[in-house]
RODO-2510 file (C-alpha; in nm, 4 decimals, decimal comma):
residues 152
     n   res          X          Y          Z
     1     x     0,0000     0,0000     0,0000
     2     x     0,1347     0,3256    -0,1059
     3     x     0,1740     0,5965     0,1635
     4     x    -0,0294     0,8378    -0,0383
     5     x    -0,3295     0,5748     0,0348
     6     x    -0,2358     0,5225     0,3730
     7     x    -0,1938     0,8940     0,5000
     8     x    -0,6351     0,9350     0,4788
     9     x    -0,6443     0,5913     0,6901
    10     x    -0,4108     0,6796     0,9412
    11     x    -0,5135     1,0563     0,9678
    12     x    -0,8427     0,9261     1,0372
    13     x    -0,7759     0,7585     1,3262
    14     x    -0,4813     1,0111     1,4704
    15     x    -0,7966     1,2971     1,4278
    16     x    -1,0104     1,0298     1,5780
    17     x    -0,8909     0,9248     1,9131
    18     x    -0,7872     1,3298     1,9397
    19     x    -1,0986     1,3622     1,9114
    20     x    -1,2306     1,0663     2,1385
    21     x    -1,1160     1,2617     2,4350
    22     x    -1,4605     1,4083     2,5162
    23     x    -1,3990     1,7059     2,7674
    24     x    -1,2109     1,9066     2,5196
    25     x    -1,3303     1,7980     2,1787
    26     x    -1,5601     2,0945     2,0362
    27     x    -1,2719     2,3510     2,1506
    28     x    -0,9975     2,1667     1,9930
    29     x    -1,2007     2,1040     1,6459
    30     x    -1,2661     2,4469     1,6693
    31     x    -0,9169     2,5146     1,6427
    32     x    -0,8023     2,2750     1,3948
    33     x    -1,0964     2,3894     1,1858
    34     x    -0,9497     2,7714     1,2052
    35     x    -0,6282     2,6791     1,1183
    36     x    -0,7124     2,4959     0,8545
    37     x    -0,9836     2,7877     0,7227
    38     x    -0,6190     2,9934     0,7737
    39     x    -0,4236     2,7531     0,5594
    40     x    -0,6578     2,6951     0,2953
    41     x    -0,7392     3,0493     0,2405
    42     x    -0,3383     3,1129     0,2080
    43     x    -0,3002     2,8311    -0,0221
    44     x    -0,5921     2,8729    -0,2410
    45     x    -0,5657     3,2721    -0,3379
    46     x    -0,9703     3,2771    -0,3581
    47     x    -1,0962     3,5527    -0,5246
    48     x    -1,3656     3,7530    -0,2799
    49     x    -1,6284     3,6447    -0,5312
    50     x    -1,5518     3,2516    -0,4879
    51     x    -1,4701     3,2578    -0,1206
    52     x    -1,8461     3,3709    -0,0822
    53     x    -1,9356     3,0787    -0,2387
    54     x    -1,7029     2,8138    -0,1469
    55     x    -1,7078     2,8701     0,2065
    56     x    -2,0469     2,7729     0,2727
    57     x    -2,0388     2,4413     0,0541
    58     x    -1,7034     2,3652     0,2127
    59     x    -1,7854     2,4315     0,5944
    60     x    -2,1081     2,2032     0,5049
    61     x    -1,9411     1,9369     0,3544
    62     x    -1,6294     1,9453     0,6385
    63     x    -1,9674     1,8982     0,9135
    64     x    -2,1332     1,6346     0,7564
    65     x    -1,8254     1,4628     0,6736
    66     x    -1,7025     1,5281     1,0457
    67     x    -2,0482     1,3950     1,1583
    68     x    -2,0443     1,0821     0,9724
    69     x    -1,6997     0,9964     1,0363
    70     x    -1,6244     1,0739     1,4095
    71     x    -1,9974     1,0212     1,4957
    72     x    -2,1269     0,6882     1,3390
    73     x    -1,7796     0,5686     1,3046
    74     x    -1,7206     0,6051     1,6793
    75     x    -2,0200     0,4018     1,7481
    76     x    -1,8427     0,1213     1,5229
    77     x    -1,5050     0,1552     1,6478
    78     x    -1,6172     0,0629     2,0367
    79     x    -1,7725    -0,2582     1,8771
    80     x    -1,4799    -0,3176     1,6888
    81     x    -1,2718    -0,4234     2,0377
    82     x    -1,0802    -0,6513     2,0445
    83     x    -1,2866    -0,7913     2,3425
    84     x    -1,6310    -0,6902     2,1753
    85     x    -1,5734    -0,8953     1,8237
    86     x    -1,5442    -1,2349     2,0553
    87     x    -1,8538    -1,1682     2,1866
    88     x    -2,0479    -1,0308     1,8766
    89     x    -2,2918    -1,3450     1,6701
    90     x    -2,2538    -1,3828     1,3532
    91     x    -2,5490    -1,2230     1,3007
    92     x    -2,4508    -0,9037     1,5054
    93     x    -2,1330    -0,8734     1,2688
    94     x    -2,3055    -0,8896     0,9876
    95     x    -2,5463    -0,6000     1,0969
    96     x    -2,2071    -0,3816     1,1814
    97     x    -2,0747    -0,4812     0,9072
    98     x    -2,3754    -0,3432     0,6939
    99     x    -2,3829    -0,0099     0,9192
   100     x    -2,0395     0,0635     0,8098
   101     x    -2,0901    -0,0320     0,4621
   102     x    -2,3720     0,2408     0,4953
   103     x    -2,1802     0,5074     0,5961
   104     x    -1,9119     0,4519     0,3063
   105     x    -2,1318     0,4646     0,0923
   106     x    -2,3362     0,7716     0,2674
   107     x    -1,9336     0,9243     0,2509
   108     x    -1,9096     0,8624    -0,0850
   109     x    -2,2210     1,0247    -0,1795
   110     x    -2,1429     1,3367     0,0246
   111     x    -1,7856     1,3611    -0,1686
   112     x    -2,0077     1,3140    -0,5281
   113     x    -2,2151     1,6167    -0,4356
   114     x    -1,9663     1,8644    -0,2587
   115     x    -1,7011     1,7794    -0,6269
   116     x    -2,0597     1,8530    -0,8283
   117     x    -2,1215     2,1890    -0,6271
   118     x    -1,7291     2,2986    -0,6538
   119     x    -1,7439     2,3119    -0,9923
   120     x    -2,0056     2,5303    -1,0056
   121     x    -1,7549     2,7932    -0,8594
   122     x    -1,4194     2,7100    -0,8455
   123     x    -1,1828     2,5949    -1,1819
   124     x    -1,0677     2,2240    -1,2053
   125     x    -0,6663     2,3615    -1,1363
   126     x    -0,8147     2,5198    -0,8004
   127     x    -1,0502     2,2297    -0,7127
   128     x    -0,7371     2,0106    -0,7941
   129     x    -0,5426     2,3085    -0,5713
   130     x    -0,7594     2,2331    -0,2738
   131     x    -0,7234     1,8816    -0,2891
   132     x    -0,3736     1,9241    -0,2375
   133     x    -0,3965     2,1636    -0,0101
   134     x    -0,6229     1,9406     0,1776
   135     x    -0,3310     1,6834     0,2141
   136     x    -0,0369     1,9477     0,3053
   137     x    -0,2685     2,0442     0,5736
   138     x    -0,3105     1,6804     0,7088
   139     x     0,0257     1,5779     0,6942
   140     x     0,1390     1,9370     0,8988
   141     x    -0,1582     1,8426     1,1393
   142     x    -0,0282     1,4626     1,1624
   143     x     0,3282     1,6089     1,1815
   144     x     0,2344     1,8064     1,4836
   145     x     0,0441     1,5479     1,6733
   146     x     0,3497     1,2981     1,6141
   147     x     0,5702     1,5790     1,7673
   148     x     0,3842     1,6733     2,0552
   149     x     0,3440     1,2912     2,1158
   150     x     0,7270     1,2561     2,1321
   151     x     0,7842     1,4985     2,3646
   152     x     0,5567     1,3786     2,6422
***
């Protein structure tokens, strides 16, 4: 597996169990979310005109793609123990299994429309910008969480 593929997978669950630690969560997406609004706004050179519009469709599609991730998928992950697969029937893994399957596919969808609605505003170059943007950001973010792990 290349480590382009594997940098969404393991970002994903660095973001999530940062996340999983409940007392501080809203405050600390808060400020991930600014810096990245900080970081893509730098990187992106919107016009006034398109940041009007892409901020909305972006800050929507970040929530709902927040929501289904850390949300649902946190329901999945506790289920996903090591201890809690013994126990589950092969009936109750099958149901999991289904849920996440869902959510992909609910993911998936969500991705379809917010690429439909970008290029309504933005150009394919910028579109393909953010995207890359997108990454830089998530490696810095990884990048930092590695190095602040280190040290303590």
């Amino acid at each position: 597996m290349k480590v382009k593929n594997l940098l969404p997978i393991l970002l994903f669950f660095a973001t999530f169990s940062f996340y999983a630690q409940s007392d501080k969560t809203d405050e600390k997406r808060e400020k991930i979310k600014a810096y990245k609004v900080s970081f893509l706004t730098t990187e992106l050179e919107l016009t006034s005109t398109e940041a009007e519009k892409f901020w909305p469709i972006y800050n929507a599609f970040d929530d709902k793609q927040f929501e289904l991730r850390h949300e649902k998928m946190k329901t999945y992950l506790r289920k996903l123990d090591d201890d809690n697969i013994s126990s589950l029937s092969e009936k109750e893994s099958c149901i999991l299994l289904s849920q996440i399957e869902s959510t992909d596919k609910e993911l998936y969808t969500l991705r379809e429309k917010y690429m439909t609605n970008l290029k309504k505003i933005l150009s394919a170059k910028k579109i393909l910008k953010l995207k890359k943007s997108e990454d830089d950001f998530n490696r810095k973010l990884l990048k930092q969480y590695r190095d602040k792990a280190g040290k303590n």
